[in-house]
C-alpha positions as CSV (number, residue, x, y, z in Angstrom):
1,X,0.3,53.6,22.6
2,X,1.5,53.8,19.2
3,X,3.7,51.0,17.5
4,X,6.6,53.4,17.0
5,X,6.4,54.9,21.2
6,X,6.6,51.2,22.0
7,X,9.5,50.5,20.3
8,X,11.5,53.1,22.3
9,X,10.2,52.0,25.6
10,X,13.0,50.0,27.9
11,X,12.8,46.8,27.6
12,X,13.3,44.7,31.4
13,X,15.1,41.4,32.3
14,X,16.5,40.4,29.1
15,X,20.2,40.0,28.2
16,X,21.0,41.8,25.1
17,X,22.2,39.4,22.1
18,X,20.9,36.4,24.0
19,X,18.1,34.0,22.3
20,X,15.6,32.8,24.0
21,X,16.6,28.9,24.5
22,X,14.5,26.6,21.7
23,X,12.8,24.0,22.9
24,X,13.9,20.3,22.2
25,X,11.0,18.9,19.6
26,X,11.1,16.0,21.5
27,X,10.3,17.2,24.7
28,X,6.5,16.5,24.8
29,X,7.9,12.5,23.7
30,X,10.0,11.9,26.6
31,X,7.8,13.8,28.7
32,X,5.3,11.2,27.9
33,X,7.6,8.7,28.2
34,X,8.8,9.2,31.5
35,X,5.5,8.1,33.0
36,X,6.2,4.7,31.6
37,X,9.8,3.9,33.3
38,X,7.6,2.4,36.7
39,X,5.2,0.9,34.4
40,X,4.9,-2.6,32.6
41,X,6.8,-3.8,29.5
42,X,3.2,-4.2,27.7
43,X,2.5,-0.5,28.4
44,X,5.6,0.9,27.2
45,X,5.0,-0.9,23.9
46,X,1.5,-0.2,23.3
47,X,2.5,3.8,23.9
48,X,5.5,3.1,21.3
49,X,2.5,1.1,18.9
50,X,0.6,3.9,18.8
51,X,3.9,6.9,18.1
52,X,4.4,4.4,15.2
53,X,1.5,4.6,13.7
54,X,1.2,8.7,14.3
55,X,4.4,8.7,12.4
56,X,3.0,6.5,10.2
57,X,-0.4,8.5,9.2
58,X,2.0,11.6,9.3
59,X,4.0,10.2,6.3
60,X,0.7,8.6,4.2
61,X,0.8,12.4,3.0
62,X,3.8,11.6,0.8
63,X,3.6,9.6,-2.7
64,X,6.7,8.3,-1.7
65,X,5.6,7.6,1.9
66,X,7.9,4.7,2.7
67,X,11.2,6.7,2.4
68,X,9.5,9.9,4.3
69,X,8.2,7.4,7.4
70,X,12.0,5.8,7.5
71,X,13.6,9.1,7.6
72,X,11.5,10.3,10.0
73,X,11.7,7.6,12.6
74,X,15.8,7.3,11.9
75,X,15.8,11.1,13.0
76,X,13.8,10.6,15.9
77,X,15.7,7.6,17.1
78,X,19.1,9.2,16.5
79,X,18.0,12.3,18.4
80,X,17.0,10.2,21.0
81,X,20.3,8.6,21.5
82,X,21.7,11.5,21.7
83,X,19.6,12.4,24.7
84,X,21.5,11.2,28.0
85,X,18.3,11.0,30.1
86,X,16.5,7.9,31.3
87,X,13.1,8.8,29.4
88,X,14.9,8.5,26.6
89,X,16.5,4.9,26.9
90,X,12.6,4.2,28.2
91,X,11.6,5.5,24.6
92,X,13.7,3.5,22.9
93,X,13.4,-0.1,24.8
94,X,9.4,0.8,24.3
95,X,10.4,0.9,20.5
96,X,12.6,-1.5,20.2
97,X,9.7,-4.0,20.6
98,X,7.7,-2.7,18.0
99,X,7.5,-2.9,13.9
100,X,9.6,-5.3,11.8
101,X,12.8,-6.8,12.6
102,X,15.0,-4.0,11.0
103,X,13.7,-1.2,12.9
104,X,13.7,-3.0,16.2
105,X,17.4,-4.0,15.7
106,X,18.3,-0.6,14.7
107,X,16.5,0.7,17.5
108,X,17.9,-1.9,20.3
109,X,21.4,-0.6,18.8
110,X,21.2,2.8,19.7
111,X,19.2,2.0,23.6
112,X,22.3,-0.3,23.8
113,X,25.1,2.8,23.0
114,X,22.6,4.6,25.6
115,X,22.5,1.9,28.4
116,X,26.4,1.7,28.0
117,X,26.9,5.7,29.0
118,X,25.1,5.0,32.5
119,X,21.8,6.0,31.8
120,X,19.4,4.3,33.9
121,X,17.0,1.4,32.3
122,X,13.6,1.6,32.9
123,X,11.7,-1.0,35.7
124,X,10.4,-3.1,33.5
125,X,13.3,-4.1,31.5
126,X,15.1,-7.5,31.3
127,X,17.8,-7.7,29.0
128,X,17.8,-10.5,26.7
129,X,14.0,-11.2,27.2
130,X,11.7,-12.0,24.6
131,X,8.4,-13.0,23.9
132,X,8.0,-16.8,23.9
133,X,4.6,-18.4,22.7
134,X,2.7,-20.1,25.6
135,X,-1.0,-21.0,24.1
136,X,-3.6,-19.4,21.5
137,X,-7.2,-20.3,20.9
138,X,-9.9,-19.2,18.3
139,X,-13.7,-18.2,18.9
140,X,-15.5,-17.7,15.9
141,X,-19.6,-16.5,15.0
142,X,-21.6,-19.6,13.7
143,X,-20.8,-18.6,9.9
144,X,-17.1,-18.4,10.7
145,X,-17.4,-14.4,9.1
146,X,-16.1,-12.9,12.6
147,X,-12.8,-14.6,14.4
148,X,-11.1,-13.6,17.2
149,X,-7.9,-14.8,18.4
150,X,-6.3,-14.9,22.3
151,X,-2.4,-15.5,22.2
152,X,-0.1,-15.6,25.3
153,X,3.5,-14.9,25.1
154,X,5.7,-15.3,28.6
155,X,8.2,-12.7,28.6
156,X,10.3,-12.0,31.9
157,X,8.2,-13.9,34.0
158,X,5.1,-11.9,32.8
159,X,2.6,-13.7,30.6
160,X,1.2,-10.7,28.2
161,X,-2.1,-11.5,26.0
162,X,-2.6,-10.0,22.6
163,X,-6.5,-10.6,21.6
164,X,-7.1,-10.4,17.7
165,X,-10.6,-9.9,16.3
166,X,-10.7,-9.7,12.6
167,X,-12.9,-11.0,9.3
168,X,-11.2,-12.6,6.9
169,X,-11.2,-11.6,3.6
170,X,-11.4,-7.4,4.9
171,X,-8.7,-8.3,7.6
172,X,-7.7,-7.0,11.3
173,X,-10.9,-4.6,13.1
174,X,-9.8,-4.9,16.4
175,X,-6.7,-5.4,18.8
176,X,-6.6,-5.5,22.7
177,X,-4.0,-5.8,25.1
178,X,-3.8,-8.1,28.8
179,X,-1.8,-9.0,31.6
180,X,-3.2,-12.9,31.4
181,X,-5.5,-13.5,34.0
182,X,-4.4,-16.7,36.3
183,X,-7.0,-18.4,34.8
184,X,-5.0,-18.2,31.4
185,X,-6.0,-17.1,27.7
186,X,-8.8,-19.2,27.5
187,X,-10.7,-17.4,30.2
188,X,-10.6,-14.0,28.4
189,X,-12.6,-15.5,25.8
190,X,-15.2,-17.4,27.9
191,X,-16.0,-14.3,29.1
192,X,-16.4,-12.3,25.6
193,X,-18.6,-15.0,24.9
194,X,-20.9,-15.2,27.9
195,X,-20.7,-11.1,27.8
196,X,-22.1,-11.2,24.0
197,X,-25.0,-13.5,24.0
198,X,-25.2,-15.6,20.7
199,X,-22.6,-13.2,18.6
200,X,-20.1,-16.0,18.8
201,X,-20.4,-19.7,18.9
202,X,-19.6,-21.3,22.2
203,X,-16.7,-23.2,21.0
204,X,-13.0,-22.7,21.9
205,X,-10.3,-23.7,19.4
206,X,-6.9,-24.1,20.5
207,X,-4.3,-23.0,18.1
208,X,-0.5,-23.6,17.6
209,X,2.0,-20.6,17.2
210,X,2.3,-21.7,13.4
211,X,-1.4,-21.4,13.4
212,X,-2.2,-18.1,14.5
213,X,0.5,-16.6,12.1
214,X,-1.2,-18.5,9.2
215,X,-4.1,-16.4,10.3
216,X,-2.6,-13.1,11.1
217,X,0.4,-12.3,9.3
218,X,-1.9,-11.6,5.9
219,X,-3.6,-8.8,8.3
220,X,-0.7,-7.5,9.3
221,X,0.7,-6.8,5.5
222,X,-2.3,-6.3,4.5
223,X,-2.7,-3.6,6.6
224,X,0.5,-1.8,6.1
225,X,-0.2,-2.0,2.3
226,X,-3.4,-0.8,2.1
227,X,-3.1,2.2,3.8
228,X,-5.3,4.0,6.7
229,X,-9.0,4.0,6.1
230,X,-11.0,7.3,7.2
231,X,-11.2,5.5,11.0
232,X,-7.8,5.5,11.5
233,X,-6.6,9.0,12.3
234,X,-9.6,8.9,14.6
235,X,-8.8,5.8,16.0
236,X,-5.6,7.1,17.9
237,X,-7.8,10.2,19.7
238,X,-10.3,7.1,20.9
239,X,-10.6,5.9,24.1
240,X,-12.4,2.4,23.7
241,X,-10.7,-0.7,25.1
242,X,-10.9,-2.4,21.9
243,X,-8.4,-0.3,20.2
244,X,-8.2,0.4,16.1
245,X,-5.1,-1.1,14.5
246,X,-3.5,1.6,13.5
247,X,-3.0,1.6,16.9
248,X,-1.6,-1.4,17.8
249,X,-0.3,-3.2,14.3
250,X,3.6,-2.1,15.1
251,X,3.5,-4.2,18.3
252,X,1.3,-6.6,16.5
253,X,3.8,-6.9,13.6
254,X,6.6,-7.6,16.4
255,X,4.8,-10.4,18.3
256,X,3.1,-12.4,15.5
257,X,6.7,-12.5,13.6
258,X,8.6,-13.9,16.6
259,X,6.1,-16.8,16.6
260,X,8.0,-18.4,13.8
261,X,11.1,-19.0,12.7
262,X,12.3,-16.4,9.9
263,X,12.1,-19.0,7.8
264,X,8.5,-20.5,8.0
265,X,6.5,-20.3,5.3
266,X,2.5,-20.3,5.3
267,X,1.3,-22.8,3.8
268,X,-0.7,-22.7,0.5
269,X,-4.1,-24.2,-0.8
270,X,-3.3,-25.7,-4.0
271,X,-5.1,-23.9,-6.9
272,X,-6.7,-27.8,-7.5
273,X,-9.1,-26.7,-4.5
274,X,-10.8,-24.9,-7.2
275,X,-11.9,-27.3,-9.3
276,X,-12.8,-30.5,-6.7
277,X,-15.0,-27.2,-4.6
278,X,-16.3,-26.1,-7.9
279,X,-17.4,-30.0,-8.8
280,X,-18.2,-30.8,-6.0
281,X,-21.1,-27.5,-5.7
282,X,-22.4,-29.2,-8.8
283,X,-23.0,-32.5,-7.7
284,X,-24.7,-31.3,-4.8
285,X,-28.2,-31.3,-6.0
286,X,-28.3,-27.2,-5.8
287,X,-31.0,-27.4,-8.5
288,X,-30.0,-25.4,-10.8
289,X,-31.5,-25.6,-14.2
290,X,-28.2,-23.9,-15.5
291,X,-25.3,-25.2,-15.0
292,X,-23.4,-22.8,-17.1
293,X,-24.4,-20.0,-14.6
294,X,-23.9,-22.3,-11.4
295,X,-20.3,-23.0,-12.9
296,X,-19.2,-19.6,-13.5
297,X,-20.6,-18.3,-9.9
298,X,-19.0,-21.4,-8.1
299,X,-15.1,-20.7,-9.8
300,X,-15.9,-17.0,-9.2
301,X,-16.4,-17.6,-5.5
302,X,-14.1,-20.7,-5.2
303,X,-11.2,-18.6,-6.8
304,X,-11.2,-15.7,-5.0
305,X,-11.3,-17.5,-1.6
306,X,-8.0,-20.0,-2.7
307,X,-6.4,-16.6,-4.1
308,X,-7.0,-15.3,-0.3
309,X,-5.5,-18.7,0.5
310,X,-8.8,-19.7,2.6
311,X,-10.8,-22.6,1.4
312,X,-13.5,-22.2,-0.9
313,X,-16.1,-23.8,1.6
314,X,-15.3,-21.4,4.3
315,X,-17.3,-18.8,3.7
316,X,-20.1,-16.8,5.5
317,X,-22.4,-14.0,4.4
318,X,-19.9,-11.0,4.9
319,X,-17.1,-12.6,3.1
320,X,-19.2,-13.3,0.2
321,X,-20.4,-9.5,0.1
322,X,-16.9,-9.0,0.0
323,X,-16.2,-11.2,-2.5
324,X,-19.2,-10.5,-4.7
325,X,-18.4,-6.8,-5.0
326,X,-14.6,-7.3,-5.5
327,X,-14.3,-9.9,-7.5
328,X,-17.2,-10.0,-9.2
329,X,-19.2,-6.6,-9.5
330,X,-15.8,-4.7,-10.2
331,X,-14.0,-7.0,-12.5
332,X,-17.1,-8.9,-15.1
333,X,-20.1,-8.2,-17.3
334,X,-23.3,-10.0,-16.1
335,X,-25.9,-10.4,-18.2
336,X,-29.7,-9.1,-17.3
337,X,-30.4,-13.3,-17.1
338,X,-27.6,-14.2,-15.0
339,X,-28.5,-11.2,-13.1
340,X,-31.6,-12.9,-12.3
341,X,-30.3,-15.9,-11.8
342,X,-28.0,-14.6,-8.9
343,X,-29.9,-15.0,-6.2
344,X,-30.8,-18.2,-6.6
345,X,-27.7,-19.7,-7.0
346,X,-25.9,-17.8,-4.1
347,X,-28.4,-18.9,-1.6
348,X,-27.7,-22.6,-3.3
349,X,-23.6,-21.9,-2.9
350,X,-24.5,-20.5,0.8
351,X,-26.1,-24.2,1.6
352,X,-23.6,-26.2,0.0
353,X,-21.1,-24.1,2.1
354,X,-22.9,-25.3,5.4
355,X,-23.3,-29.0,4.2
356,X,-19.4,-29.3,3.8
357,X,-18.6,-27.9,7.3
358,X,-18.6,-29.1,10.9
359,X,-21.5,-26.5,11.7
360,X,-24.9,-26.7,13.1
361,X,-26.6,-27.4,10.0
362,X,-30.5,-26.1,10.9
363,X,-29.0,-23.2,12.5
364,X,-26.9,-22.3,10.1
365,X,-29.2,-22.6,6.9
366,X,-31.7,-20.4,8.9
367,X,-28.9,-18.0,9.5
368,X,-27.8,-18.2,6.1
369,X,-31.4,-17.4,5.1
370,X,-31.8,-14.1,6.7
371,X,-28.6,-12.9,5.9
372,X,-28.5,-13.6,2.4
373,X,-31.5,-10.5,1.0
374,X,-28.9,-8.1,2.9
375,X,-25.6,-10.0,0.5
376,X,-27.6,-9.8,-2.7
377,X,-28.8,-6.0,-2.4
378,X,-25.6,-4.9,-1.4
379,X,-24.0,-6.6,-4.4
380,X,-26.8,-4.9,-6.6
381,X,-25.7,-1.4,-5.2
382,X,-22.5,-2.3,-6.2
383,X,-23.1,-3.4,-9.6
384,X,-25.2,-0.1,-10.5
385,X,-21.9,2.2,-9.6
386,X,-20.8,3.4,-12.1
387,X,-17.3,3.9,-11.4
388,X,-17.3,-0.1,-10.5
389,X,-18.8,-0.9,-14.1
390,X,-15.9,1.2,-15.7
391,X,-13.2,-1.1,-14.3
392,X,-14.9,-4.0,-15.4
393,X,-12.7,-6.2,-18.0
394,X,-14.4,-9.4,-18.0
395,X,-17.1,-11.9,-18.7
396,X,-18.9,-13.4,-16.3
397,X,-19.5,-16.4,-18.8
398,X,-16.2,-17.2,-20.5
């Protein structure tokens, strides 16, 4: 049949001048969110977590990214107020718990103007409830390179746990979600570490609330800052229980902030730390026959590490790689005989490290030792890029 016979034939069922009815762009959102109305607080906010950070990737595309995310996600809350259905009140509660304070107290506004229509809340809400801080603790590897943190907040008579794995100096890798066991937040860590033989030391810190947002709110800005890394977009079409942050950083960004008051502030290492560390390397018998070179590595190191507000002593093999190729092989000129000299003195900083912490000193130093040909050729790759030694500015002597 021809395109023009086609035309001509009668067409059945449809009312003439009549559109077909548009579909609400929504729709697929509070279909989604309608399975969460019988479910638990925790849920609703990890599914609202992880719509943030689609919205989030979605705006990255823009150079002016910031603006494009906040109109988007004022449309989509102001379309959703407008929606007198109980999947969308359970949208925005789930939302309301999520990202910085501003968005959550725009969003509560509008679930509020909702809830006062006669829409129906959702089970798991409480009005009025918030997280409040119950316990934290810290499990670290032996070198301290690898931490993970357990924090309990009671909210509604439901104790939630948010466990934190990150490094420092490259930030957040990891974020899971509990309902705390009766055994509390200590026991989820026991069992990580009798379920990962000798990745983690057996030693459980407790933490205060001041303590783990020290910790964790640098990750947390860090993060938003720095943008998605090639993971990310992945990262939300995963399914592993340990879930990337893009994931879970909104609801991350919520909890850690209502562990403090607004006006807390973290406290810093005084840029003295440098020096006494830096003195302190050299009086340690490294021997060294140059001191100038042993200097120069030491404030390098030491610097970078109070700048990151961590102290200088605190460090382990893959915040030095980090630290080596950032600080060091993309920002100063090394001569061919401190070149050679690098190795030598690292593995000397790497001891001295170890000798001024509450470690296990044999273990450690052996640790140290294995780890450390890995560090070195890893800063040597970097070193030989050559897009690295075009940003370089600096001496590594002064």
């Amino acid at each position: 049949m021809s395109p023009q016979s086609k035309s001509r034939k009668k067409k059945q069922g449809k009312t003439p001048g009549r559109r077909p009815q548009q579909q609400s762009p929504y729709a697929p959102l509070l279909e989604s969110a309608a399975a969460l109305r019988s479910e638990s607080w925790l849920l609703a906010e990890s599914w609202a977590s992880e719509l943030f950070g689609t919205l989030w990737l979605g705006a990255w595309r823009f150079e002016d990214w910031s603006d494009a995310f906040a109109s988007e996600y004022g449309r989509m809350v102001e379309a959703l107020g407008g929606i007198e259905q109980p999947e969308a009140l359970t949208a925005l509660r789930a939302l309301s718990g999520v990202g910085d304070g501003d968005l959550r107290a725009l969003t509560a506004g509008v679930a509020n103007e909702l809830a006062a229509r006669g829409v129906a809340e959702p089970d798991w809400y409480s009005a009025g409830a918030l997280p409040v801080f119950r316990d934290a603790f810290l499990v670290t590897n032996l070198l301290g390179d690898v931490e993970v943190i357990a924090f309990t907040q009671d909210r509604a008579g439901v104790a939630e746990t948010m466990m934190f794995m990150r490094q420092p100096v490259l930030g957040a890798t990891s974020i899971e979600l509990f309902s705390t066991p009766d055994e509390g937040t200590s026991a989820l860590l026991e069992d990580m570490i009798s379920s990962t033989p000798q990745a983690f030391r057996n030693v459980i810190t407790p933490l205060t609330a001041e303590q783990v947002f020290d910790r964790l709110w640098p990750d947390v800005e860090q993060f938003w800052v720095d943008g998605p890394d090639e993971e990310a977009e992945e990262g939300l079409l995963g399914d592993e229980e340990a879930l990337h942050p893009v994931q879970l950083m909104a609801l991350t960004e919520a909890r850690v902030s209502q562990l403090v008051p607004d006006d807390y502030e973290i406290p810093s290492i005084s840029p003295k730390r440098t020096d006494e560390v830096v003195e302190a390397f050299l009086a340690s018998g490294h021997g060294i026959a140059d001191v100038g070179a042993a200097r120069a590595f030491a404030r390098v190191v030491a610097s970078a590490a109070v700048e990151q507000n961590r102290d200088p002593v605190e460090y382990g093999p893959a915040s030095l790689t980090a630290v080596l190729i950032m600080n060091l092989a993309a920002r100063l000129h090394v001569s061919d005989e401190d070149l050679a000299l690098l190795p030598e003195i690292a593995r000397a900083w790497a001891h001295f490290t170890v000798e001024a912490r509450d470690l296990p000193r044999a273990e450690a130093l052996q640790e140290w030792d294995e780890e450390l040909p890995t560090v070195l050729a890893e800063f040597s790759e970097a070193y030989a890029d050559p897009e690295l030694a075009a940003e370089r500015d600096g001496q590594f002597r002064d």
